[in-house]
C-alpha positions in Angstrom: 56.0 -78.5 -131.2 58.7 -76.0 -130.6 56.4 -72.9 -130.3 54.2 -74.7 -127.5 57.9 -75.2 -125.8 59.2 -71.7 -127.1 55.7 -70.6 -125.1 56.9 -72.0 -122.0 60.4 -70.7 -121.9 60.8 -68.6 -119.3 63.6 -65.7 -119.1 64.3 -64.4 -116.0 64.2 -60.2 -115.7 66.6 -60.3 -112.6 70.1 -58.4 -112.9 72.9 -61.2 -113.1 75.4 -61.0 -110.1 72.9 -59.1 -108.2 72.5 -59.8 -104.6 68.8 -59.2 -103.7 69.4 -59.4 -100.3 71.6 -56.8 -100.1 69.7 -53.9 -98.6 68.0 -51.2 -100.4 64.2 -50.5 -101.6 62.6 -52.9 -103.9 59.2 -52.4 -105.8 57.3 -55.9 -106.2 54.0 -56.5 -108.7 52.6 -60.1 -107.7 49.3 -60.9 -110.1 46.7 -63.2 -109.9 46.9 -66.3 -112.0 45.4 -65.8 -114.6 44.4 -62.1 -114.3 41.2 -62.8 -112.5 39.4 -60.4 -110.3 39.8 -62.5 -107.3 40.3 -59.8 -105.1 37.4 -58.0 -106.4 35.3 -61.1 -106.0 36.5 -62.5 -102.5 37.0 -59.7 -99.9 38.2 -62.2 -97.7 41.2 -62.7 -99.9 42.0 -59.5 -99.6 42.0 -59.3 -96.2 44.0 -62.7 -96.2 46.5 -60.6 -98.3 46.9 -57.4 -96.7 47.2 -59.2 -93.6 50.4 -61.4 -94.6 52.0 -58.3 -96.7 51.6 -56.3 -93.2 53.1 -59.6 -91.1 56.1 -59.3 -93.7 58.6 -57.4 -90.7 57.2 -60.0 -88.8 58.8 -63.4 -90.5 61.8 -61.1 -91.5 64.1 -59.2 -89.4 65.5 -56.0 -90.9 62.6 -55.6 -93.3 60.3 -52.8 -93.5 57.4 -52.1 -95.9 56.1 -49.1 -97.6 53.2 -47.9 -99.5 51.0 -51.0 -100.9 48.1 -51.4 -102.8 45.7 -54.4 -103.6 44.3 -54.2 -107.2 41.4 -56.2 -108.3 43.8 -58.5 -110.1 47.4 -58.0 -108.8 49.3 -56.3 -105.9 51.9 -54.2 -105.5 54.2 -53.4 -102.6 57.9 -51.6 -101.8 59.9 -54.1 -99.6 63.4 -52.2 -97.8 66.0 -54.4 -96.5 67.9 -52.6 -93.7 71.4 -54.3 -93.6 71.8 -53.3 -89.7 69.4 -51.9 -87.3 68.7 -48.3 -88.6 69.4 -48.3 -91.7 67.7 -45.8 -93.8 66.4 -45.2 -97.6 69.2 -42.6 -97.5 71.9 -45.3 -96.7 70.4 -47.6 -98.9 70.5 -45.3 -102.4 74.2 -45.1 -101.6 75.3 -48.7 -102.2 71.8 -50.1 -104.3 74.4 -50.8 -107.6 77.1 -52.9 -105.5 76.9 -55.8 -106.3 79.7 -57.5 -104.0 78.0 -56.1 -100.8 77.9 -58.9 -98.3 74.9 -59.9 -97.2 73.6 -57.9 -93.9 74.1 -59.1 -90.1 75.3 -62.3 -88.7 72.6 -64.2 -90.3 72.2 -63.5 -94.0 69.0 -61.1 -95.0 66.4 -62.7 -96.6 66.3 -62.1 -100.3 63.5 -60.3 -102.2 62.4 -64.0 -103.8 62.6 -65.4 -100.3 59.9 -62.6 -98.7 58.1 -63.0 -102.1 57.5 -66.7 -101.9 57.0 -67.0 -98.0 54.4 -63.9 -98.5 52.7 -65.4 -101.8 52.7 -69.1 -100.1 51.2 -68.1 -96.6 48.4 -66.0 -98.6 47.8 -69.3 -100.6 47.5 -71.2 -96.9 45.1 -69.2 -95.3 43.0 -68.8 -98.4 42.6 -72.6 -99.0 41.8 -73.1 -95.0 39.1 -70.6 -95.7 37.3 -72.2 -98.9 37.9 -75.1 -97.2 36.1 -74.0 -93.9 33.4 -72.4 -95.9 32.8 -74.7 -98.4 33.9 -72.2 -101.2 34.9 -74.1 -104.9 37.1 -72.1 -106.1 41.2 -72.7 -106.7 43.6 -72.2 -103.9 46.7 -71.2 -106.3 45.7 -67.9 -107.0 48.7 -66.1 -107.7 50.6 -66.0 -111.1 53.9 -68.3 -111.3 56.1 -65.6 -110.9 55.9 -61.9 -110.0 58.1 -58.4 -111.4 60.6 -56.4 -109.2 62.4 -53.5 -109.4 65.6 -52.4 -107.4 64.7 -48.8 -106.3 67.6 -46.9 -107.9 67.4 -43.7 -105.9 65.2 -40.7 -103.8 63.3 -39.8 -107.0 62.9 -43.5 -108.3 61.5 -44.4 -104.7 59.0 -41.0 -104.9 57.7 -41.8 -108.3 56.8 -45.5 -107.4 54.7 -44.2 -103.7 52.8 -41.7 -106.2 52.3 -44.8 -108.3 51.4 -47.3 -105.4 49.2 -44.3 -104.1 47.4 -43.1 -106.9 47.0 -46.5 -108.8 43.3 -47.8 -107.7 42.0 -44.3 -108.6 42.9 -45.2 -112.4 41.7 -48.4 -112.4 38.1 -47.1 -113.8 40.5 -45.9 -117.5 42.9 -49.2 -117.0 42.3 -51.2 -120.3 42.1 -55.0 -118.0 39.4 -53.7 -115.9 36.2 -55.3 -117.1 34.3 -52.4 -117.5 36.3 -51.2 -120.5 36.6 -54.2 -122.6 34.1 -52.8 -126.0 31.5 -55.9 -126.3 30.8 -56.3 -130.1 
């Protein structure tokens, strides 16, 4: 009994007094439950996906979005906060580690979680009006419960992830989850 609730425990990887709507860059991985290739399999879905990721500035003021990439099983993304109208990466690098910022504007900014969940939920709402319209059985919930960020610490940390973002799908034929890889005994 206490491994199966040891196996549920969940720790959270987010810094402790840190104010994730404080404005800087942030790299975000979101996977599919499960791992599957549902992006791979359903082209729709990724279209359902790129469309909310590039709607993000949309529902959020003061957000912008960089490079982005949708993987067969998971998706990555940089998110910026701007704490005032333009703000830049520049800005940004200078005050990433203080935590006691105040939130930006009149109206607080939207933390990372909160673009996260309204981005992962709104994918999640078009995709089950789809299967539903096109008589599709297959799972609405497609993402994993939770998803990995990463506060951009500075110029060279926010280069290294684009050439990551950008150059990612070209090594998916070596990656070690992609199907054609796994040695069949």
């Amino acid at each position: 009994m206490k491994n199966k609730l040891h196996k549920h425990n969940r720790h959270s990887i987010r810094l402790k007094s840190y104010d994730y709507s404080q404005f800087g860059a942030y790299f975000v991985t979101i996977c599919v439950k499960d791992r599957r290739f549902y992006f791979e399999k359903y082209p729709k879905l990724k279209e359902i996906v790129e469309k909310q990721w590039l709607d993000i500035p949309n529902r959020f003021q003061g957000i912008e979005l960089y490079e982005y990439t949708i993987m067969p099983n998971h998706f990555h993304g940089i998110i910026f906060i701007k704490n005032s109208v333009g703000a830049t990466l520049a800005v940004a690098q200078n005050n990433v580690i203080a935590p006691n910022n105040i939130r930006a504007g009149a109206r607080p900014a939207p933390t990372v979680g909160e673009i996260v969940g309204s981005f992962k939920s709104l994918c999640i709402n078009d995709w089950l009006k789809y299967i539903k319209e096109n008589n599709i059985n297959e799972t609405g919930k497609f993402w994993q419960r939770n998803y990995y960020e990463h506060i951009v610490r500075d110029e060279k940390d926010f280069n290294e992830i684009r050439e990551y973002i950008i150059y990612n799908y070209l090594k998916w034929n070596d990656d070690i989850e992609n199907p054609k890889n796994v040695i069949k005994c």
